[in-house]
Structure formats: C-alpha cells, structure tokens
C-alpha positions as CSV (number, residue, x, y, z in Angstrom):
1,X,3.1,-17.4,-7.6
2,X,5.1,-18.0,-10.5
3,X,6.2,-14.9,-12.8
4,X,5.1,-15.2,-16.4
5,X,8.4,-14.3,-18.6
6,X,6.8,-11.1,-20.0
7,X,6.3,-9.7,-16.0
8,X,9.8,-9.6,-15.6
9,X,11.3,-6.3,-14.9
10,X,15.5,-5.7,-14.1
11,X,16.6,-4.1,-10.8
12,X,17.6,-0.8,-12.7
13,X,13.8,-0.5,-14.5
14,X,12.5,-1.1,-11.1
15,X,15.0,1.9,-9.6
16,X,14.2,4.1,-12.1
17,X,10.2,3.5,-11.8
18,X,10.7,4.7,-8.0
19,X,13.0,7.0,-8.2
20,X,13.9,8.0,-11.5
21,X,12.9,11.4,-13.5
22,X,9.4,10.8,-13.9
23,X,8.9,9.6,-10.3
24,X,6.8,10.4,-7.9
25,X,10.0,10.3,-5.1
26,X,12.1,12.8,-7.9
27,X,8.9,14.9,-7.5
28,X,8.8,14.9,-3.5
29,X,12.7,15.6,-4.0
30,X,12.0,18.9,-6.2
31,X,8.8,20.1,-3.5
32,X,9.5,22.2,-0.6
33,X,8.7,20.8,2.6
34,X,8.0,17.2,0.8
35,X,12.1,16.7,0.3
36,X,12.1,16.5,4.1
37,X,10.6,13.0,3.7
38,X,13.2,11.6,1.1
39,X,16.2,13.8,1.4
40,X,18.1,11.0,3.5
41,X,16.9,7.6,2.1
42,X,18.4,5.3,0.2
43,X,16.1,3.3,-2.4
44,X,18.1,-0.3,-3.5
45,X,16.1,-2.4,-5.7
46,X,17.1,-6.1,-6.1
47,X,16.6,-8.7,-8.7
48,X,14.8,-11.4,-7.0
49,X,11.7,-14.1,-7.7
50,X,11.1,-13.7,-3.6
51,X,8.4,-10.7,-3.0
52,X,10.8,-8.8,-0.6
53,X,10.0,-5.7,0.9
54,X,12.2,-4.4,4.0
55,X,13.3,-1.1,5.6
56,X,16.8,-1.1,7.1
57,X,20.0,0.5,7.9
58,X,22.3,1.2,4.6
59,X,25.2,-0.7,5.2
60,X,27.5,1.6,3.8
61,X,27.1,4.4,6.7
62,X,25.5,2.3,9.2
63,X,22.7,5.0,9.7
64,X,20.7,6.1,6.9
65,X,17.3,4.6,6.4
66,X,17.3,2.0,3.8
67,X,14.2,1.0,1.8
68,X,15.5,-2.3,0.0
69,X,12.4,-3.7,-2.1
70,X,13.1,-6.8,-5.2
71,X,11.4,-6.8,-8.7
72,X,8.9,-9.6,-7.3
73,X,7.2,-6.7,-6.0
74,X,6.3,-5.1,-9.0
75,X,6.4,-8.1,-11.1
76,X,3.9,-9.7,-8.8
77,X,1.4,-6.8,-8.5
78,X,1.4,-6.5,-12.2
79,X,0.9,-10.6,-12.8
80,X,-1.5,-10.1,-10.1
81,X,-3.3,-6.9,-12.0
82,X,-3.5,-9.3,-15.2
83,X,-5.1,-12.0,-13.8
84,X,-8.0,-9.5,-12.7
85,X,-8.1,-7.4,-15.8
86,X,-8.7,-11.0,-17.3
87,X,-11.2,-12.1,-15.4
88,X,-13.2,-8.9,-16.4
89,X,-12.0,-9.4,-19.7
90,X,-13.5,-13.1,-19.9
91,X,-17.1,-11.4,-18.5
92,X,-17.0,-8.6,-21.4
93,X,-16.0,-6.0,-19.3
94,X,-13.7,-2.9,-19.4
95,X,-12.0,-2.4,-16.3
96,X,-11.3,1.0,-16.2
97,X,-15.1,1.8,-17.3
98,X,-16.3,0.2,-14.3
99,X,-13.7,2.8,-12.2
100,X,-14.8,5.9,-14.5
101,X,-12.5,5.9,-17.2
102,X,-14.1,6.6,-20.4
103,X,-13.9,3.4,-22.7
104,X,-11.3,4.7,-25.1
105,X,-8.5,5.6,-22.0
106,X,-6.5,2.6,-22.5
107,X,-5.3,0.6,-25.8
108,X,-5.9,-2.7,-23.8
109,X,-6.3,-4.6,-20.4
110,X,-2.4,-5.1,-20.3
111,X,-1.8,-1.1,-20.6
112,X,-4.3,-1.0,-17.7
113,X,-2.8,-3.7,-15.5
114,X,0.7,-2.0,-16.0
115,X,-0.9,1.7,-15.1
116,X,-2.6,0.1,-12.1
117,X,0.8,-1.8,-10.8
118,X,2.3,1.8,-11.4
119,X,0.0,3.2,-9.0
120,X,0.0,0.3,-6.6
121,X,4.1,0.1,-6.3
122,X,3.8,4.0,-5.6
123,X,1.4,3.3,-2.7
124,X,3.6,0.6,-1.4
125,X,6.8,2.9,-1.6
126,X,4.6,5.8,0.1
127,X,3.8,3.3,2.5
128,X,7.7,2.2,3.7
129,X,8.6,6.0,3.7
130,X,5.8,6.3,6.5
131,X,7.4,3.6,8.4
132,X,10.4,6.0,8.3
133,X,9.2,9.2,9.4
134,X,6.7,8.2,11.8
135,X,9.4,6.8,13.4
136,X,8.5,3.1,13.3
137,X,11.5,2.0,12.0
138,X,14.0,3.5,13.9
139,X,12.2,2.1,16.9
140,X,11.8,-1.1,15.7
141,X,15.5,-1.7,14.0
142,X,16.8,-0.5,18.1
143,X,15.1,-4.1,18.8
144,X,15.5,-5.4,15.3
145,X,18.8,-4.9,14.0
146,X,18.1,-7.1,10.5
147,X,15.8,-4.4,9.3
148,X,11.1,-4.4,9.0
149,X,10.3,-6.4,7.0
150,X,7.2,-6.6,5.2
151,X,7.5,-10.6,4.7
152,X,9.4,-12.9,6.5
153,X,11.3,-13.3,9.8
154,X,10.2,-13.0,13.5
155,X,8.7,-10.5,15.0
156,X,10.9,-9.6,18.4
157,X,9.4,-10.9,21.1
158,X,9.3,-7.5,23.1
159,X,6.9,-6.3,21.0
160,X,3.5,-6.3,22.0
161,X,0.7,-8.8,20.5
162,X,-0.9,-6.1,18.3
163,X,1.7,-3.5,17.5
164,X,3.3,-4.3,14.5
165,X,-0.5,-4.7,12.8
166,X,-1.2,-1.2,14.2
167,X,2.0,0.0,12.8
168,X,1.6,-1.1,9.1
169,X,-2.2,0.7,9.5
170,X,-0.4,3.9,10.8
171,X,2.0,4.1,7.9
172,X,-1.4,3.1,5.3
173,X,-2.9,6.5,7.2
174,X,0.5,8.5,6.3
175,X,0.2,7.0,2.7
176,X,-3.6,7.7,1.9
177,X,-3.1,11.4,3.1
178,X,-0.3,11.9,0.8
179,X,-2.0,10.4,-2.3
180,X,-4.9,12.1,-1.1
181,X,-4.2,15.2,-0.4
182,X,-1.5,16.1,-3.1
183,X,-3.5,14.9,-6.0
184,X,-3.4,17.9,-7.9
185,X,0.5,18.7,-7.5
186,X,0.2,14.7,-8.8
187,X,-1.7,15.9,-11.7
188,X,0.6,18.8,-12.5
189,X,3.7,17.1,-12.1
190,X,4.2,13.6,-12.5
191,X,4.2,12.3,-14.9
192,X,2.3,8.7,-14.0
193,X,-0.9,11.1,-12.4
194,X,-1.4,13.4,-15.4
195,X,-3.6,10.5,-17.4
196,X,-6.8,11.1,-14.5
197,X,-9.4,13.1,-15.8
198,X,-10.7,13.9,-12.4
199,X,-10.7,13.6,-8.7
200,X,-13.2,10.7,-8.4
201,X,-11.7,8.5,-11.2
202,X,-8.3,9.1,-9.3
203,X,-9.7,7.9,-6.2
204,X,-11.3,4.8,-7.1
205,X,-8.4,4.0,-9.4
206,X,-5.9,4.3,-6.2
207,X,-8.6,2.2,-3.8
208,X,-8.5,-0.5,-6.2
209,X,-4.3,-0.1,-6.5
210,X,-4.5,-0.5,-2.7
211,X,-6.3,-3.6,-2.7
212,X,-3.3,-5.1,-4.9
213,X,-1.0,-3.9,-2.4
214,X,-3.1,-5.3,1.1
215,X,-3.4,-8.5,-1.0
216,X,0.6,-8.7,-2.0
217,X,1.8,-8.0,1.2
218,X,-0.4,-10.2,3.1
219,X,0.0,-13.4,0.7
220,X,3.9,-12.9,1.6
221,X,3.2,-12.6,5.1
222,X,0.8,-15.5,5.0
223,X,3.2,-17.8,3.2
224,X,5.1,-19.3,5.5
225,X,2.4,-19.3,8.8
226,X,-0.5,-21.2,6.8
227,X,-2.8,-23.1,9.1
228,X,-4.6,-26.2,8.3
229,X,-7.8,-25.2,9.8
230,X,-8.4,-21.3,10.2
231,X,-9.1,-19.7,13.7
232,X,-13.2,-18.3,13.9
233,X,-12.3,-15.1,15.3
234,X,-10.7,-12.4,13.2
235,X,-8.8,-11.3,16.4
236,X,-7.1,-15.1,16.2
237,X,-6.1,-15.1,12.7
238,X,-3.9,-12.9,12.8
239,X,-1.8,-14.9,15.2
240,X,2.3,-13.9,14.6
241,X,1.5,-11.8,11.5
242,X,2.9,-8.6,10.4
243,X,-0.2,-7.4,8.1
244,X,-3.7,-7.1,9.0
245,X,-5.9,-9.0,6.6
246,X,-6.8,-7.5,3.6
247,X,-10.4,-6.5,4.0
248,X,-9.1,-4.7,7.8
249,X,-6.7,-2.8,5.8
250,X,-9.2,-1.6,3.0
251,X,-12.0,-0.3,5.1
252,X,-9.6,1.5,7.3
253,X,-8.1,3.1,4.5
254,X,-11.1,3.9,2.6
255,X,-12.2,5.4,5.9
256,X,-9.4,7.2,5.9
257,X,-10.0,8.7,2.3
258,X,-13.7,9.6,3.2
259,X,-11.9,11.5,6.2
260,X,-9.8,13.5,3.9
261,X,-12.5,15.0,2.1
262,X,-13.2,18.6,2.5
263,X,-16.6,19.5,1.7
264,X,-20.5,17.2,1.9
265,X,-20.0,17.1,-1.7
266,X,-16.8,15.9,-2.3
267,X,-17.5,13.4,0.7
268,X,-20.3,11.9,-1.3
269,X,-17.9,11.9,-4.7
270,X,-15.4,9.8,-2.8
271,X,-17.8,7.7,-1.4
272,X,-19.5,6.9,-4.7
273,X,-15.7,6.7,-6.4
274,X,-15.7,4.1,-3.0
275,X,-18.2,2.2,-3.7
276,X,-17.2,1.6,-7.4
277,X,-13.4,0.6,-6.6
278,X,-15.1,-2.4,-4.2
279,X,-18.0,-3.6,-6.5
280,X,-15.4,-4.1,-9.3
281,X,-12.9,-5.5,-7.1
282,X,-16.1,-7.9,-5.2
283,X,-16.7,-9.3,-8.8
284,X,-13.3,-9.7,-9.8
285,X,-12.7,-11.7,-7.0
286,X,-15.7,-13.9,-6.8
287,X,-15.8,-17.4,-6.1
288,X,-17.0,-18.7,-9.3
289,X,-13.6,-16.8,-10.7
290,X,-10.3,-17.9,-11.6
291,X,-8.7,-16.4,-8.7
292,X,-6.9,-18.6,-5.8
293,X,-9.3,-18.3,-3.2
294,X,-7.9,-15.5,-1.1
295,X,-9.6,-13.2,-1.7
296,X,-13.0,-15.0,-0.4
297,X,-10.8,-15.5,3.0
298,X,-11.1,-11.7,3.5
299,X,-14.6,-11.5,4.1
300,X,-15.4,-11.2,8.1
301,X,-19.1,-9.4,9.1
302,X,-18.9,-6.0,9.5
303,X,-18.8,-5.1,13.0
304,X,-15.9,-8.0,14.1
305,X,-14.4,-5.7,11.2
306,X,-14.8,-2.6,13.1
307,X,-14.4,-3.9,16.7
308,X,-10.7,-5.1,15.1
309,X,-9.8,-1.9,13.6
310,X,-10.5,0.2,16.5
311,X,-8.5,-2.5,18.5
312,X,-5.6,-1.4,16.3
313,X,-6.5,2.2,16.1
314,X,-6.0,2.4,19.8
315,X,-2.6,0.2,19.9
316,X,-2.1,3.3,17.4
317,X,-2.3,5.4,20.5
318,X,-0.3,3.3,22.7
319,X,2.7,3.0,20.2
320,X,2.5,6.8,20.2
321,X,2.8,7.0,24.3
322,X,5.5,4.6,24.4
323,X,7.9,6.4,22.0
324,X,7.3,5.0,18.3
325,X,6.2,8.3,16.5
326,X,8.4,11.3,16.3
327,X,7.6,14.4,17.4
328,X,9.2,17.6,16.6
329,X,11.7,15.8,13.9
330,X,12.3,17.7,10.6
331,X,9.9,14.9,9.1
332,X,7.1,15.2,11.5
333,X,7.6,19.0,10.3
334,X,7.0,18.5,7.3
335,X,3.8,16.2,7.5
336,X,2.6,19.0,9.7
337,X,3.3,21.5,7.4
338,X,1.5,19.7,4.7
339,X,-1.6,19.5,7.3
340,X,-3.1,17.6,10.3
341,X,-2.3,13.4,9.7
C-alpha cells in the first residue's frame, strides 16, 4: 500500500498521539493501579513507509520493555479508514450514522477516518502493552532476542505450531477489557473518548476500530508468505503466521465484549452496538467495492470459526501452564486490581 502525501504523519506527531498530554498512555500514567502497566516502557516511534510494529528490549539499559512502532502504522490505518469512509461516501452514506452517531458529529468523512485511526492506533498500543504484562514478551525475547514482532521475521522454531496465534488473541482479550471496562474514566479524561455520546456508540465505534487493526496487522503478516493457491481448511492457512485471520480475531473479540457486559440489558446494547459495527463493515467491504479483495478472504463458515478459536483459546491455557503469563508480578496486580481478565 502506498501512502497518499496528505497521510503522512512525522515520528514526533506519532509520539506525541501515543504518549503525549492528551494520551490515553499519559492518562494510565496519572491512574493509580493503571501506572503499573506503563511505568517502565519505553514508546520509540520511527519514521518509516514499512508498517512496523515490534516489542523489544531498549537498547540503552538492555532491560526495559520497548514498544518500537513506525508512522506506517498510523498512516496506513488512516489511508485504510479513507478508502472505507469513501466507499460509503460513493453509496450516499454517513459512516458514523450507521454506528450511532447523530449526522451532524463530524464536519466530514476525513474528520471521521482520522477519529477512527485515533481509536484504532490506541487499540493497537493497548494491544503491545498486553504482550508486556502478560508476560508474553519476556518469554518470547528469552528465545527471541531481536524483539515480537508484529510483521516480519521467523518465528523460533521452539515454539509450538499455535502459540504465537494464541498469544496475539490473549493480548486482544487484555486490550478489549481495558477499553471496555474503563470507558467512563475514558470519557472523563481523555481527551480522544470525551466526543462519544454513550456507551453503545462507543462500542460499535471501537469494534469497527478493531477491524482496522485485525486487517493491518494481518496484511503485514501476510505480505511476505502469500500463497498461490490458498489451503481449504482454516486450520492450514495460517501456516507460519503470527496473526490469526481477521474474521478469528473479530468474533473472539466481540465475544469478548459481550462477556464484559454486566447486566441482560447492557448485554443486548452491546450486542445491537455488535451487530451494527459488522453490517457497516460487511458492506464496506463487499465484493462489488473498491476494496482489494481481502477482506472477502476472511470469510470461513461459522463453526470452522469457532472450532479454530477454541483451538487457540485452549493453547491460551497451555502457554499459561508452561510459564508465559505472569503471576503475582506488580502488572498482573494491577489487572487484578482493575477486575477478573
């Protein structure tokens, strides 16, 4: 994907989007019990065309936990939001109507693109930290020195068939529950979450965000590993990747989010808030649309979908018996303060 000139974004904007005064890290910095999950990472932005997400070691002390992520990241999402938001704008259609928002919420389709890549790079930051105090990377940089990363290298060869898969869904959990359950200190305090007029607009808004993120990640993962002729079986397709495919990663998370609700009634709100995220996104993405054809590659019946997921789920379990969650670490602490993952 090439960027279009007016995507481009500098290291220092990117830095300042993820960390800076308005962020939501600076908020989870200023939160007790929530600084326990930033307190000792570093955040380095690059400026690079390559979509390059990877959590390492920071070089300078050899030990700290480095989250090193380049402006393709957000430059891509956001391309990748436009060419969406202009597909519904081609079919007469205001995007953030069909997710709740009342017509007038935004100027434009470009102000909603750049509100929805917001969201999305928040996710994806939300989602490296997880890798972090789970205790995924720690694990994995013992047998992987270079760092995790979310795009290109080899996977060791220790590692079993299916764990790195379950690990990216483990650290999607760790990130729904956070922008799940601390929506309202979102809407109080940052700065990004205080446009959402309610609960249900703010949870199809973020299902649809995810959806840029599955997407992003798995294109980069995909890049370099592209088959001439797919495998039939879901199970086979994912043959030396990192990510699970796109559609595996959505209705596990969207599970997740129906799991997180704490009442019948709010249930149903976030299953209708759901339901409107996917139609939109199902349209969007059509065929007969401008898109690339990924998106159509997504689609696998229903229960291969499930049988997949709870594959994972239990390699979940596994990883957890062998040593690659933390238990009892100031981190782990803190999630538990903050309730039950």
């Amino acid at each position: 994907m090439t960027n279009d000139l007016s995507d481009r974004i500098d290291a220092g904007e990117m830095w300042e989007m993820i960390c800076g005064e308005n962020s939501l890290l600076n908020l989870f910095s200023r939160t007790h019990g929530l600084r326990l999950l930033v307190q000792d990472i570093v955040i380095e932005t690059i400026a690079s065309d390559q979509f390059e997400a990877i959590v390492m070691r920071d070089p300078d002390d050899g030990k700290s936990p480095m989250i090193r992520l380049s402006t393709a990241c957000y430059e891509h999402m956001l391309q990748h939001a436009r060419r969406l938001t202009k597909v519904a704008g081609d079919k007469g259609l205001y995007p953030w109507k069909a997710l709740g928002w009342k017509i007038d919420a935004f100027s434009d389709t470009d102000e909603f693109s750049k509100y929805i890549a917001g969201v999305a790079l928040d996710f994806m930051i939300l989602h490296e930290i997880s890798h972090i105090a789970r205790g995924h990377a720690a694990r994995y940089l013992a047998i992987e020195p270079m760092g995790m990363s979310e795009c290109r290298g080899n996977e060791p060869d220790c590692l079993s068939k299916f764990r790195r898969l379950s690990l990216e869904l483990d650290a999607d959990s760790v990130a729904v529950y956070h922008m799940v359950t601390l929506r309202d200190h979102f809407f109080a305090n940052a700065f990004l979450y205080r446009k959402f007029p309610n609960t249900s607009v703010y949870i199809s808004t973020v299902s649809f965000s995810m959806s840029i993120v599955f997407h992003m990640l798995s294109r980069a993962d995909r890049s370099s590993r592209r088959a001439a002729k797919r495998p039939r079986l879901l199970i086979d397709r994912h043959a030396g990747l990192r990510h699970p495919a796109p559609d595996i990663r959505a209705e596990f998370a969207n599970h997740r989010i129906l799991q997180l609700s704490s009442s019948v009634p709010e249930r149903k709100e976030f299953q209708r808030a759901l339901t409107r995220s996917n139609t939109l996104l199902r349209m969007l993405t059509a065929k007969d649309t401008a898109m690339d054809g990924n998106f159509e590659e997504w689609e696998h019946e229903p229960s291969e979908v499930a049988d997949f997921i709870n594959l994972l789920v239990d390699e979940i379990s596994a990883a957890a018996d062998e040593g690659w969650m933390y238990q009892g670490t100031p981190m782990s602490e803190a999630l538990r303060a903050l309730g039950d993952i």
